[in-house]
N, CA, C and O atoms as a GROMACS GRO file, in nm:
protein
  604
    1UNK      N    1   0.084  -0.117   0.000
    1UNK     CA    2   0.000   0.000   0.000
    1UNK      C    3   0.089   0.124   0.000
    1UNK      O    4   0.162   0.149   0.095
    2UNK      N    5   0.081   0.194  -0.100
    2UNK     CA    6   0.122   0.351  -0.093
    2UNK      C    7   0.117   0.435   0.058
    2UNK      O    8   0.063   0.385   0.157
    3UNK      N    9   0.142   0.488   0.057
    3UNK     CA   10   0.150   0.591   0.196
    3UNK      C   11   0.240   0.670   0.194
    3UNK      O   12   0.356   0.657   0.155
    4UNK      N   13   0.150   0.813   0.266
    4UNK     CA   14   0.267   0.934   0.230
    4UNK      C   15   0.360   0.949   0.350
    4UNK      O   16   0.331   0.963   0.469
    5UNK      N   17   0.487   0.943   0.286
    5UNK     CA   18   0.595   0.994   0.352
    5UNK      C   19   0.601   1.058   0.442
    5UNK      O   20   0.533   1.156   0.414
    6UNK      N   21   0.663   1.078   0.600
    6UNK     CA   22   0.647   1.212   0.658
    6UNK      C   23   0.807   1.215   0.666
    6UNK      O   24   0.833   1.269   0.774
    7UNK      N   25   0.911   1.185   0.610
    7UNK     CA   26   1.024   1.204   0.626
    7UNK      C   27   1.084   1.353   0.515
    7UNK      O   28   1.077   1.372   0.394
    8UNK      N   29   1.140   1.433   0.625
    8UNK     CA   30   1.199   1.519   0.524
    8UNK      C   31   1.383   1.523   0.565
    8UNK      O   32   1.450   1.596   0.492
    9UNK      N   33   1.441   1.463   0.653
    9UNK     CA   34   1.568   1.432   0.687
    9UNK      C   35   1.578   1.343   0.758
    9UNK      O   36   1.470   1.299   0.799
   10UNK      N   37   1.724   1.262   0.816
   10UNK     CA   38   1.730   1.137   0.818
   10UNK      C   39   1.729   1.067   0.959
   10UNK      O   40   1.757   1.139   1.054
   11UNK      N   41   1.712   0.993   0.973
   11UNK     CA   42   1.663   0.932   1.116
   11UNK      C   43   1.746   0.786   1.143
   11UNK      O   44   1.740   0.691   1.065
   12UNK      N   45   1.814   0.788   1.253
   12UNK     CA   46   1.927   0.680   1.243
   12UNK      C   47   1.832   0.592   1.410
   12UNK      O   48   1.811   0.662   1.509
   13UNK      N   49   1.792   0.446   1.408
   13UNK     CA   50   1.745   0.376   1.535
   13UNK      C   51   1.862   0.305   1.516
   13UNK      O   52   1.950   0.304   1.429
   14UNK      N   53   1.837   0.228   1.649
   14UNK     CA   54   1.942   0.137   1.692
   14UNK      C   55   1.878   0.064   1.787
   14UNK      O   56   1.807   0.123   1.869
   15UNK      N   57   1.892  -0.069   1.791
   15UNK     CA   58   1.872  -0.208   1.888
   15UNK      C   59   1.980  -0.262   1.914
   15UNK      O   60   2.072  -0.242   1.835
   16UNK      N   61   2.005  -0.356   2.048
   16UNK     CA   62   2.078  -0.406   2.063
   16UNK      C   63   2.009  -0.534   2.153
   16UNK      O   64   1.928  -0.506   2.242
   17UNK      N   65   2.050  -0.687   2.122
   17UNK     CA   66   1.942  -0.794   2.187
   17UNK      C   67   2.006  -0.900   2.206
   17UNK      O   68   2.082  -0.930   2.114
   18UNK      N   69   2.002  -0.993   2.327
   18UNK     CA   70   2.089  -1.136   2.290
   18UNK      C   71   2.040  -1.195   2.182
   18UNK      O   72   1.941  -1.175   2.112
   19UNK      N   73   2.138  -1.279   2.180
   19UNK     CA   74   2.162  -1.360   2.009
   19UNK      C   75   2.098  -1.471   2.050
   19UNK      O   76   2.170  -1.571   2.052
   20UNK      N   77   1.943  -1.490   2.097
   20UNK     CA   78   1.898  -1.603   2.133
   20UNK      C   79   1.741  -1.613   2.042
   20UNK      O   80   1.670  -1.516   2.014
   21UNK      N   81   1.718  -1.725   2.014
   21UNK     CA   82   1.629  -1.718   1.915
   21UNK      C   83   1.460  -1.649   1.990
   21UNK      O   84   1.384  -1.581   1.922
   22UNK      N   85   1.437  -1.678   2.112
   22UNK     CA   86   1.330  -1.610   2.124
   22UNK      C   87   1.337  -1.446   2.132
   22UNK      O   88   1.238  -1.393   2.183
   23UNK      N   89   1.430  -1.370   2.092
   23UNK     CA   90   1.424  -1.230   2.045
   23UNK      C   91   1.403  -1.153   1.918
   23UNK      O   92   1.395  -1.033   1.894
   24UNK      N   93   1.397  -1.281   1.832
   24UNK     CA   94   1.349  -1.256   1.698
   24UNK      C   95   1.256  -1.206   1.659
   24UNK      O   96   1.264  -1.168   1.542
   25UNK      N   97   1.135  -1.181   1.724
   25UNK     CA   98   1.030  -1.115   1.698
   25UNK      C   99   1.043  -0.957   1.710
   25UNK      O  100   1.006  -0.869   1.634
   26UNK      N  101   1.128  -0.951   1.869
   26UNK     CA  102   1.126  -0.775   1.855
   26UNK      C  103   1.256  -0.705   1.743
   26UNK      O  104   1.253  -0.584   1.722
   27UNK      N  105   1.356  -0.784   1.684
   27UNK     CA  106   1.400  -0.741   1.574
   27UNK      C  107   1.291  -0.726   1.455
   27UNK      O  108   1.292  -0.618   1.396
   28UNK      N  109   1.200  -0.822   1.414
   28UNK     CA  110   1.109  -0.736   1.305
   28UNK      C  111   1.014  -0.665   1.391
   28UNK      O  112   0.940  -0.614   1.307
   29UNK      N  113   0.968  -0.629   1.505
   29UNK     CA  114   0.893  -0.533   1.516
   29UNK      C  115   0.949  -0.456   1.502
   29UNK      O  116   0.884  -0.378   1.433
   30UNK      N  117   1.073  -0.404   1.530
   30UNK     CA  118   1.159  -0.271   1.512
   30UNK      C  119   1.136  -0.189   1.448
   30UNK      O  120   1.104  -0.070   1.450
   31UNK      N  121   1.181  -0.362   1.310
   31UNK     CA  122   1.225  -0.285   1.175
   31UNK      C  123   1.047  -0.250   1.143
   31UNK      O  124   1.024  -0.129   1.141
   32UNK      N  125   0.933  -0.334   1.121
   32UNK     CA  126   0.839  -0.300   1.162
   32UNK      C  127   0.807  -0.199   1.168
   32UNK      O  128   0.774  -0.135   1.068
   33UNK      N  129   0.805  -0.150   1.288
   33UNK     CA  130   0.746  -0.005   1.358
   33UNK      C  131   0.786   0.091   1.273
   33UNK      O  132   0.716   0.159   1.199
   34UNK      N  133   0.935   0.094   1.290
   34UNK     CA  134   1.040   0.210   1.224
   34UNK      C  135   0.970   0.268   1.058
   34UNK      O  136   0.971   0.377   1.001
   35UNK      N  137   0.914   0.136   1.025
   35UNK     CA  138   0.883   0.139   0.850
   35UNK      C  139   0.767   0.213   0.850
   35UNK      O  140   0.735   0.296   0.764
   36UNK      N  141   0.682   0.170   0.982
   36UNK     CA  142   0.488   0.214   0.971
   36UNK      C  143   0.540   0.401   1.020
   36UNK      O  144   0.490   0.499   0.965
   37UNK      N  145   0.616   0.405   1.099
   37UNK     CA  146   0.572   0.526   1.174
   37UNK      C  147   0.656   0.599   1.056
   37UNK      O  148   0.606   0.711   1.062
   38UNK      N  149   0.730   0.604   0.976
   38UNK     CA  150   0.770   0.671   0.821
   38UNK      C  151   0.701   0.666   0.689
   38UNK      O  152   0.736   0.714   0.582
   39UNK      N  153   0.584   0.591   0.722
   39UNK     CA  154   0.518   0.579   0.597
   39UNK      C  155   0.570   0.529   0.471
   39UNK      O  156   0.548   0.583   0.362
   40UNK      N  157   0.642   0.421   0.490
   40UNK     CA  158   0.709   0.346   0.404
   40UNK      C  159   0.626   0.244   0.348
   40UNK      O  160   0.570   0.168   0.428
   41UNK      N  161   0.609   0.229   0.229
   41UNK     CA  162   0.530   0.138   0.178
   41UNK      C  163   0.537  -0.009   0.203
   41UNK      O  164   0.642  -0.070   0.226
   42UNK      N  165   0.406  -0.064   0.196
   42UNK     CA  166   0.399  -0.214   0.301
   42UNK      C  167   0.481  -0.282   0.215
   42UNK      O  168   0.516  -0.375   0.288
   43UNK      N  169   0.549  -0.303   0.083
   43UNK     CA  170   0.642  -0.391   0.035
   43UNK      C  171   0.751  -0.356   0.082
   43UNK      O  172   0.811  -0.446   0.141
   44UNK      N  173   0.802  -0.256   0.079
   44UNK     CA  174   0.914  -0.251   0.115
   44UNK      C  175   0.982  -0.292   0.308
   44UNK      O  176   1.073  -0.355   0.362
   45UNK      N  177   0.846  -0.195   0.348
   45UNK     CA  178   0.852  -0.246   0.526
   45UNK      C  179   0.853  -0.436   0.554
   45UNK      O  180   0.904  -0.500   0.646
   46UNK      N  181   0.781  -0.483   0.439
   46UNK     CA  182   0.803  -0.644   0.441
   46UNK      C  183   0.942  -0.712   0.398
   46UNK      O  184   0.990  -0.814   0.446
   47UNK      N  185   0.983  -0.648   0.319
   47UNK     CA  186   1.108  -0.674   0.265
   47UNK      C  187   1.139  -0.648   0.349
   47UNK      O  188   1.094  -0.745   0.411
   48UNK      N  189   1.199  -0.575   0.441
   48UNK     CA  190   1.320  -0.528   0.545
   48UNK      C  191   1.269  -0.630   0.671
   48UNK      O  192   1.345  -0.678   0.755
   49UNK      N  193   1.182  -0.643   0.668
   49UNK     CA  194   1.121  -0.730   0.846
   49UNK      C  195   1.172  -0.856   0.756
   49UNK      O  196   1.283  -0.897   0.788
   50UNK      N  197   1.119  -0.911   0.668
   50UNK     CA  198   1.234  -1.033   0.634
   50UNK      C  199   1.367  -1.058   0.602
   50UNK      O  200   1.407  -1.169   0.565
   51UNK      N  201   1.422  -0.981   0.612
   51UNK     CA  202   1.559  -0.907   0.575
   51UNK      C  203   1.610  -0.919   0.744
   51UNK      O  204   1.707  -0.987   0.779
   52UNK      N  205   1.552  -0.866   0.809
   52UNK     CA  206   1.611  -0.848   0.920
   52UNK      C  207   1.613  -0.985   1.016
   52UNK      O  208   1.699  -1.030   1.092
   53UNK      N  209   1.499  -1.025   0.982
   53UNK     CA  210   1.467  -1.204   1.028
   53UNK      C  211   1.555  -1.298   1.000
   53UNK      O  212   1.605  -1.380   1.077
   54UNK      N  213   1.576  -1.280   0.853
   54UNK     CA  214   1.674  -1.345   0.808
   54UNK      C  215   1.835  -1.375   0.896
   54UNK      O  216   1.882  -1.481   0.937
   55UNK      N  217   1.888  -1.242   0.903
   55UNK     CA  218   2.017  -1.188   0.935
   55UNK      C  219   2.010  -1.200   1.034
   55UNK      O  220   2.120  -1.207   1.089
   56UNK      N  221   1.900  -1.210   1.116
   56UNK     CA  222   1.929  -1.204   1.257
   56UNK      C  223   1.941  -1.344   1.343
   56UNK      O  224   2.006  -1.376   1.442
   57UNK      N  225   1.828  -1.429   1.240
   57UNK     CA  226   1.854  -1.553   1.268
   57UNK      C  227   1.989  -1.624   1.248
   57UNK      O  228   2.052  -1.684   1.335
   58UNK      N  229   2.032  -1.604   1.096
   58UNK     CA  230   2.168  -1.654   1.094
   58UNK      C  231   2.285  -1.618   1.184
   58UNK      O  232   2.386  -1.690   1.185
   59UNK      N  233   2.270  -1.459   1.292
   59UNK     CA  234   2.335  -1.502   1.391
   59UNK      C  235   2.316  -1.583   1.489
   59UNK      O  236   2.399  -1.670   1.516
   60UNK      N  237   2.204  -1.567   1.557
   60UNK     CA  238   2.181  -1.641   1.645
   60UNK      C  239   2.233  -1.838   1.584
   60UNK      O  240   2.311  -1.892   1.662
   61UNK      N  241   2.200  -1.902   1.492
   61UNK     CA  242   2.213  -2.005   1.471
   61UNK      C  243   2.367  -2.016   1.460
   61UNK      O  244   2.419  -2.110   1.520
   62UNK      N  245   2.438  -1.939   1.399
   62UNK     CA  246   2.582  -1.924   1.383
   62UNK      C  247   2.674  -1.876   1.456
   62UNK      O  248   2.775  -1.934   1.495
   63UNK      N  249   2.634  -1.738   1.483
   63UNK     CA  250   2.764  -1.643   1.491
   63UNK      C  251   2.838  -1.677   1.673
   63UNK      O  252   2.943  -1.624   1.706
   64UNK      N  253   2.783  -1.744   1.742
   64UNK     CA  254   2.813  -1.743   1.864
   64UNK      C  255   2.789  -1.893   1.937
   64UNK      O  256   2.721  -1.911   2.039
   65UNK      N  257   2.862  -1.998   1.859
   65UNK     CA  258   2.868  -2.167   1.975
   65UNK      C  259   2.969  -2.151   2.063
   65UNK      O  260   2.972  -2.250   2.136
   66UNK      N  261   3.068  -2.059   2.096
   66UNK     CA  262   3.135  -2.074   2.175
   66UNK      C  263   3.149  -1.951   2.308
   66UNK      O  264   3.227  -1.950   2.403
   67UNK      N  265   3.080  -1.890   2.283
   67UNK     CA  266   3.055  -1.792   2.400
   67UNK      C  267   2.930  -1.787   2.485
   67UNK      O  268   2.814  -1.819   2.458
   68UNK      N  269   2.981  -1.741   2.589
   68UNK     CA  270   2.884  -1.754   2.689
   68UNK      C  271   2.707  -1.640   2.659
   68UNK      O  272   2.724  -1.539   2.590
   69UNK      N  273   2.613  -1.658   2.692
   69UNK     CA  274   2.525  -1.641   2.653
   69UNK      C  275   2.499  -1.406   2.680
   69UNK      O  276   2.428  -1.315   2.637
   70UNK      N  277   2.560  -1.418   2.732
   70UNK     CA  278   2.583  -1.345   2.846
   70UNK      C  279   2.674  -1.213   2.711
   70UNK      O  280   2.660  -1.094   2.685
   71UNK      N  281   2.740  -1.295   2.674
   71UNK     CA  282   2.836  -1.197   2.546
   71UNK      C  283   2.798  -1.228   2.418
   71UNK      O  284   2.888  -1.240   2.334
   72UNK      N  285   2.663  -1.245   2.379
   72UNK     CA  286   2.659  -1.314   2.237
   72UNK      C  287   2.541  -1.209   2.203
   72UNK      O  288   2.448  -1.212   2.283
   73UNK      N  289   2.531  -1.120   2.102
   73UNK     CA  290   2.465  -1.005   2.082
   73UNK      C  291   2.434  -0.972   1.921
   73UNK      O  292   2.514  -0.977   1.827
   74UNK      N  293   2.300  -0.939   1.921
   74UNK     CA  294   2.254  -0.887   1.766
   74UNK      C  295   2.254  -0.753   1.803
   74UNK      O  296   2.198  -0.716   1.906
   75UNK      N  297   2.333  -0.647   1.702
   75UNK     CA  298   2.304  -0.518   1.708
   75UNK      C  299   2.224  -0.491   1.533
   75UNK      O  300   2.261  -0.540   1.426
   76UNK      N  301   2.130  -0.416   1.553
   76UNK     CA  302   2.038  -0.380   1.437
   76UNK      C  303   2.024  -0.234   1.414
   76UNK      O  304   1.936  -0.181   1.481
   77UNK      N  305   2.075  -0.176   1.355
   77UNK     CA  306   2.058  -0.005   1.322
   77UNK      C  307   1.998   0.015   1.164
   77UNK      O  308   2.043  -0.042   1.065
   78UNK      N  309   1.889   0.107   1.165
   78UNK     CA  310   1.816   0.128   1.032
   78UNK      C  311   1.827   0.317   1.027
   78UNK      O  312   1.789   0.406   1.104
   79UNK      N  313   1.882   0.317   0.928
   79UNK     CA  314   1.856   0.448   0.904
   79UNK      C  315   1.750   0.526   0.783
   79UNK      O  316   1.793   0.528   0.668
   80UNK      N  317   1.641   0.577   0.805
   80UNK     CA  318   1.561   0.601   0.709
   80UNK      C  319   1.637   0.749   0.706
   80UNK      O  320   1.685   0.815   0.798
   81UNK      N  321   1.623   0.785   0.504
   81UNK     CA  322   1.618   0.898   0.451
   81UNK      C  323   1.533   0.905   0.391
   81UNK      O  324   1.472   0.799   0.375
   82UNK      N  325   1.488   1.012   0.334
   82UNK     CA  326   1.404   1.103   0.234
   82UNK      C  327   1.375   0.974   0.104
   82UNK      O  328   1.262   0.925   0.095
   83UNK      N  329   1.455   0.941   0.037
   83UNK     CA  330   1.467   0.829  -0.050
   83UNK      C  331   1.586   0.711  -0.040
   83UNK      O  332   1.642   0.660  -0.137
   84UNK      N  333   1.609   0.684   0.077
   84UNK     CA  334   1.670   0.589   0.122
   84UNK      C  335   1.675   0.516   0.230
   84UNK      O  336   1.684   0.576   0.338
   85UNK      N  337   1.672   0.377   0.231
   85UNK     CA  338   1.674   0.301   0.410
   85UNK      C  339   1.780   0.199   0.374
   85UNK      O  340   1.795   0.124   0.278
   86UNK      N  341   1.860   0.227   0.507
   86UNK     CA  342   2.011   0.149   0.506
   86UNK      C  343   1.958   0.074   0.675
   86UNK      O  344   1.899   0.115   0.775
   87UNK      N  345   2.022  -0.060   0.628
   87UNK     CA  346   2.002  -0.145   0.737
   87UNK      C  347   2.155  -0.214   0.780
   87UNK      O  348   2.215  -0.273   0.690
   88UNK      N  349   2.212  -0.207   0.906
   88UNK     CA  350   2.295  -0.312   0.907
   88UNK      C  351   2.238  -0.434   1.044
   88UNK      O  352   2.178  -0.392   1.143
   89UNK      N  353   2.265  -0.560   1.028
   89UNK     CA  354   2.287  -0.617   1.116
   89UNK      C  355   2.446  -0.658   1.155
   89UNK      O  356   2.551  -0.659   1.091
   90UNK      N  357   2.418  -0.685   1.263
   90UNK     CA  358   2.637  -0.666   1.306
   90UNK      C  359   2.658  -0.752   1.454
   90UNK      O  360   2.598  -0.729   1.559
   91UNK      N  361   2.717  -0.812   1.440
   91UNK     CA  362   2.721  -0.940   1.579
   91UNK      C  363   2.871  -0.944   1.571
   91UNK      O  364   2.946  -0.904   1.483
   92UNK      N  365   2.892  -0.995   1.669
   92UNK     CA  366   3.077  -1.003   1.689
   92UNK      C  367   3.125  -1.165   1.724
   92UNK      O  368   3.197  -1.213   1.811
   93UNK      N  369   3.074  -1.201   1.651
   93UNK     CA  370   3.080  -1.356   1.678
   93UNK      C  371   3.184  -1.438   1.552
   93UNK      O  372   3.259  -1.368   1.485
   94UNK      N  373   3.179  -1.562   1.533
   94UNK     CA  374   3.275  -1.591   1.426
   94UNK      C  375   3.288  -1.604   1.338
   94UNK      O  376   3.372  -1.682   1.294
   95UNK      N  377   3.182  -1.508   1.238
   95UNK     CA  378   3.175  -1.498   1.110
   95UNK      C  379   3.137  -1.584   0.975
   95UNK      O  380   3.042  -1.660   0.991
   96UNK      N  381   3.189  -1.584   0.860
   96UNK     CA  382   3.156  -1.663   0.758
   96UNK      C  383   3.224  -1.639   0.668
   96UNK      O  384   3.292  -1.537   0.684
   97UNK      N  385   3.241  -1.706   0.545
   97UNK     CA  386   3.255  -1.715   0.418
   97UNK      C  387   3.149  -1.674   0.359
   97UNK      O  388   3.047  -1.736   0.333
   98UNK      N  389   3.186  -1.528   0.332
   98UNK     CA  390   3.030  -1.504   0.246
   98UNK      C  391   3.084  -1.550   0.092
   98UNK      O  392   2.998  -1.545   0.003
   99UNK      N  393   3.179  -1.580   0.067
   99UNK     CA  394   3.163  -1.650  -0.066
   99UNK      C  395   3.112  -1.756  -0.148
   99UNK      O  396   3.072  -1.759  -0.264
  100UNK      N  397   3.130  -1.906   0.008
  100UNK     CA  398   3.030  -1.964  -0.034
  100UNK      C  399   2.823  -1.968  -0.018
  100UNK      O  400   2.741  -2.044  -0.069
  101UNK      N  401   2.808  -1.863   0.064
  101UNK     CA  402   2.674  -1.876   0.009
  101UNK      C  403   2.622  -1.726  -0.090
  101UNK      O  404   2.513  -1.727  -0.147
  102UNK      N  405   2.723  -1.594  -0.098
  102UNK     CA  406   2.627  -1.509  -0.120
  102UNK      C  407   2.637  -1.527  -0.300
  102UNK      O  408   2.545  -1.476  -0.365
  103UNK      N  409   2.728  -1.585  -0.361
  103UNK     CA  410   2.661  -1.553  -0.507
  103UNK      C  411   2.623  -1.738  -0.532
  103UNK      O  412   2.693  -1.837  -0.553
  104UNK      N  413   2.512  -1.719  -0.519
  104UNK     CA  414   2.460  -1.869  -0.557
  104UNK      C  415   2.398  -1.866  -0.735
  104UNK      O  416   2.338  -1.766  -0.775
  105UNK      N  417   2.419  -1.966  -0.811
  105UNK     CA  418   2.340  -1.965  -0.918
  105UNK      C  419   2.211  -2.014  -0.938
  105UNK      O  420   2.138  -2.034  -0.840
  106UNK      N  421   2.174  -2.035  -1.050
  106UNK     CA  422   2.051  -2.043  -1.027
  106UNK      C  423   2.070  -2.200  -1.033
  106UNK      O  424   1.971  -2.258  -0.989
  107UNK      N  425   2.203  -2.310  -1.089
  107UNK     CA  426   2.203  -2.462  -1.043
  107UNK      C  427   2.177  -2.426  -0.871
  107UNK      O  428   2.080  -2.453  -0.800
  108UNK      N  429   2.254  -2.383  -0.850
  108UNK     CA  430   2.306  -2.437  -0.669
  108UNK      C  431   2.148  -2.452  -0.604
  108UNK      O  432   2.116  -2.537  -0.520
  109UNK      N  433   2.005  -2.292  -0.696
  109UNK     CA  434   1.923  -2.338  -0.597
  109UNK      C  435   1.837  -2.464  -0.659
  109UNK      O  436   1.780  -2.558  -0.605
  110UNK      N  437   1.847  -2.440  -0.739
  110UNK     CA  438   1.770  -2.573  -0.765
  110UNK      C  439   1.802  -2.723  -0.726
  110UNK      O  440   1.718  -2.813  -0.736
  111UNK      N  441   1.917  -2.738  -0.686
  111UNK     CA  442   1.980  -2.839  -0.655
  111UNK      C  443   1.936  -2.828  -0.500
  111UNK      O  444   1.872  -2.925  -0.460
  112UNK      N  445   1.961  -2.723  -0.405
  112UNK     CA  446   1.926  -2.732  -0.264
  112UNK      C  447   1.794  -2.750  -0.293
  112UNK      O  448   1.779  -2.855  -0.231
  113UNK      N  449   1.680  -2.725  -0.345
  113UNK     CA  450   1.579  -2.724  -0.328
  113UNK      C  451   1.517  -2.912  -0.392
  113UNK      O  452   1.453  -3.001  -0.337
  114UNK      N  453   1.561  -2.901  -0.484
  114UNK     CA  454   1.526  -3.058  -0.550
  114UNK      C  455   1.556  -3.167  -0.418
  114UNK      O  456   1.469  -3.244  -0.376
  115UNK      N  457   1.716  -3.157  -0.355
  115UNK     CA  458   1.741  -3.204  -0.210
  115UNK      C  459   1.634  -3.198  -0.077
  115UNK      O  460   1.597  -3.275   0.011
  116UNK      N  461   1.621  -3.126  -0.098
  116UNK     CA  462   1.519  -3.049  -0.013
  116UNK      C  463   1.619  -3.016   0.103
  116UNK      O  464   1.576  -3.024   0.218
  117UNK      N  465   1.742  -2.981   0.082
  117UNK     CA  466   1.844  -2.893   0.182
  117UNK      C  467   1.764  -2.734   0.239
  117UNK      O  468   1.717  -2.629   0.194
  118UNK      N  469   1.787  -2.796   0.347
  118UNK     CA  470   1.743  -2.677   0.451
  118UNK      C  471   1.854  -2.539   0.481
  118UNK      O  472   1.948  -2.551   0.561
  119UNK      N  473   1.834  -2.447   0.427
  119UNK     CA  474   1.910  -2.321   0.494
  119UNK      C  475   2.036  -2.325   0.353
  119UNK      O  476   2.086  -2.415   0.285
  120UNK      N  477   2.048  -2.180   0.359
  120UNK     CA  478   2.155  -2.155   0.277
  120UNK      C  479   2.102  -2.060   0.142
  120UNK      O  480   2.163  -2.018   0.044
  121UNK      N  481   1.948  -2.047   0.189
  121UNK     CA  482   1.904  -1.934   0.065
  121UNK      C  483   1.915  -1.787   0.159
  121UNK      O  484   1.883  -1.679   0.110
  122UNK      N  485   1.952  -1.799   0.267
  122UNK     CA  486   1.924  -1.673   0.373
  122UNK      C  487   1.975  -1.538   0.297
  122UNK      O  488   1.898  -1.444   0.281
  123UNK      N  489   2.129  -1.534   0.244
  123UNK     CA  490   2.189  -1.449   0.217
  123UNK      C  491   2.141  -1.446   0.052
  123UNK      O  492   2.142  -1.329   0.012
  124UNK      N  493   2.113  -1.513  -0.020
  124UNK     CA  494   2.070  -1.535  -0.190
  124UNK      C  495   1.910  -1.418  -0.143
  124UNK      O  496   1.878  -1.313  -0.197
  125UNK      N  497   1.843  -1.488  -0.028
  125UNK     CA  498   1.695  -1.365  -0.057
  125UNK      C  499   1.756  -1.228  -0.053
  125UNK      O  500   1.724  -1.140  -0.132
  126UNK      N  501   1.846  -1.213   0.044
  126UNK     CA  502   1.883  -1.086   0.114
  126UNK      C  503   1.922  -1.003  -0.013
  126UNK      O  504   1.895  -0.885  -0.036
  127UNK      N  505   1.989  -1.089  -0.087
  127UNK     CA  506   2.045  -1.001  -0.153
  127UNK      C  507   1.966  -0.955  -0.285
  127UNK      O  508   1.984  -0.846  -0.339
  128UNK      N  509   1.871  -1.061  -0.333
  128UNK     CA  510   1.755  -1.022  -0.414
  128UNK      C  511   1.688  -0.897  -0.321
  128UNK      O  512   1.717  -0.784  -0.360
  129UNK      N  513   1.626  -0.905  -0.235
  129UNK     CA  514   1.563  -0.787  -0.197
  129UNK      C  515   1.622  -0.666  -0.210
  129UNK      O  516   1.566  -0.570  -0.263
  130UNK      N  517   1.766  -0.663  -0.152
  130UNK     CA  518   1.767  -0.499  -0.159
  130UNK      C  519   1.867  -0.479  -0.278
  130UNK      O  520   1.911  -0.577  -0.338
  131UNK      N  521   1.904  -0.349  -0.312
  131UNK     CA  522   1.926  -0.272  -0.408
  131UNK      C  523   2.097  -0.278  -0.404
  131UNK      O  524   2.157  -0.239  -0.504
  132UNK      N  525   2.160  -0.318  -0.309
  132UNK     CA  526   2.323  -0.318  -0.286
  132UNK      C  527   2.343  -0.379  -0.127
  132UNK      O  528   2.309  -0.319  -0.025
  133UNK      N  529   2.401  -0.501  -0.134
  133UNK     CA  530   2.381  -0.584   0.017
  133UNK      C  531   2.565  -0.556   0.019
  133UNK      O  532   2.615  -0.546  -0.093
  134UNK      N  533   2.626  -0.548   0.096
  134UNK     CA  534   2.730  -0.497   0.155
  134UNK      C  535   2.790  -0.626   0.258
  134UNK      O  536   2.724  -0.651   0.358
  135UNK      N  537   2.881  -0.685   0.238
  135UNK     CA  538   2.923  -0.804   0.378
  135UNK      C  539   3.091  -0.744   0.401
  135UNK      O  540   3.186  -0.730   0.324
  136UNK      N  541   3.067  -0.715   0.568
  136UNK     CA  542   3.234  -0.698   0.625
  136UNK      C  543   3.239  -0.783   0.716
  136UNK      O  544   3.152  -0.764   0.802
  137UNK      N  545   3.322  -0.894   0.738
  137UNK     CA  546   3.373  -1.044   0.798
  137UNK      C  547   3.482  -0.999   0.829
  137UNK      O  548   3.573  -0.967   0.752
  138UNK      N  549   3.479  -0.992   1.011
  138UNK     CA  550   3.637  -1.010   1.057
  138UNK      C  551   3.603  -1.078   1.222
  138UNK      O  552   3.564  -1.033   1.330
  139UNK      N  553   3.644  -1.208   1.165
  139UNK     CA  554   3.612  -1.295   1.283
  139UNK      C  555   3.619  -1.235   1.464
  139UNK      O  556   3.713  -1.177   1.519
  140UNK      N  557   3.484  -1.275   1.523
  140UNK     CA  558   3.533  -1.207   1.697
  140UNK      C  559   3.562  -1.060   1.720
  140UNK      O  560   3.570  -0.998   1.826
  141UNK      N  561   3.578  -1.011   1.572
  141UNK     CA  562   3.590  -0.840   1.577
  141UNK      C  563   3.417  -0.752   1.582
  141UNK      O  564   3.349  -0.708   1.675
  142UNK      N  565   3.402  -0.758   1.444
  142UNK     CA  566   3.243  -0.724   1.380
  142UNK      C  567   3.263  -0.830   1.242
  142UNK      O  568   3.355  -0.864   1.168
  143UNK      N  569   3.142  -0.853   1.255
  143UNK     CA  570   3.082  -0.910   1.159
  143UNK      C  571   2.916  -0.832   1.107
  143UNK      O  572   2.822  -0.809   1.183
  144UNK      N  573   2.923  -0.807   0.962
  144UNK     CA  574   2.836  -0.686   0.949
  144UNK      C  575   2.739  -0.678   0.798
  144UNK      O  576   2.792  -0.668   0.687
  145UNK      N  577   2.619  -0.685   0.816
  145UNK     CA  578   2.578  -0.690   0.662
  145UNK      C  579   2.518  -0.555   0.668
  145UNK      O  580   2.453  -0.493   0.754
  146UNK      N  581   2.552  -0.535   0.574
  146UNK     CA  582   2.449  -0.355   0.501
  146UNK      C  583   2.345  -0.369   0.446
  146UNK      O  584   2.321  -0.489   0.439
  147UNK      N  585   2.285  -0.324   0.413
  147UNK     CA  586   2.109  -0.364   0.352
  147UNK      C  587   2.070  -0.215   0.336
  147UNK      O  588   2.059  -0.127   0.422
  148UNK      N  589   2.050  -0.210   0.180
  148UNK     CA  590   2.055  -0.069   0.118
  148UNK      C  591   1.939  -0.090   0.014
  148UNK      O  592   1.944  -0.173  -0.078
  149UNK      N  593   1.823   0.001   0.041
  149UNK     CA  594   1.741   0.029  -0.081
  149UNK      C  595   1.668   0.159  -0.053
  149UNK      O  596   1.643   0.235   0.041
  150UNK      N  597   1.637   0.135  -0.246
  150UNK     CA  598   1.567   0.319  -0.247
  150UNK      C  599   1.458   0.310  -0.209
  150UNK      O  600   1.411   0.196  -0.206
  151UNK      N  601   1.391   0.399  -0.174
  151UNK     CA  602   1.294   0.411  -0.160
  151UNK      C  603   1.213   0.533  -0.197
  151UNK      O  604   1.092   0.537  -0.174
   0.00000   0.00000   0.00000
């Protein structure tokens, strides 16, 4: 649904949540809220709440088997502009090879999917959705995806 804008300069939120799977919900309300109370159109506010689901889950499932619960953290910052929303998610846990999953072809999905292999389209949606997806990997330091579209 269309809806008018009330943004005329830019607005930076920020979350910060353990990396445990029952916190997943208030990461898309966030992003959520953040989208309704800017008048951002319902595709795009859906795109980003799955976007953010996504990313946030793959930390929690990943980024942290060896630390205590206590130090294992999703940070989520969205910045809406005038015609732009930049998303990062960013955890400090032990990272990835974004090489082997972020440029998948179109064999690899058909092959996970014919398998019926579970997980591994996370970063392939992400990056269909937005307009320029961004990955900085430095193990136990930050680990960080960007999530950039116009709007």
């Amino acid at each position: 649904m269309k809806r008018e804008r009330r943004l005329k300069n830019s607005k930076l939120f920020f979350i910060s949540f353990p990396a445990r799977k029952r916190y997943l919900q208030i990461a898309r309300e966030f992003v959520r809220t953040i989208c309704a109370l800017h008048g951002l159109d319902d595709e795009v506010a859906e795109d980003f709440v799955y976007i953010v689901g996504e990313g946030a889950s793959n930390v929690v499932k990943h980024a942290y088997p060896d630390l205590e619960a206590e130090n294992a953290v999703v940070e989520i910052s969205l910045k809406v502009e005038p015609h732009l929303l930049t998303m990062a998610i960013r955890d400090y846990g032990r990272g990835f090879d974004e090489k082997k999953y972020h440029k998948l072809d179109f064999e690899d999905i058909k092959s996970k999917v014919k398998n019926r292999h579970k997980g591994g389209l996370g970063l392939f949606m992400i990056d269909r959705l937005a307009d320029t997806l961004t990955i900085s990997i430095d193990p136990y330091h930050k680990n960080e995806l960007i999530i950039v579209k116009k709007i």
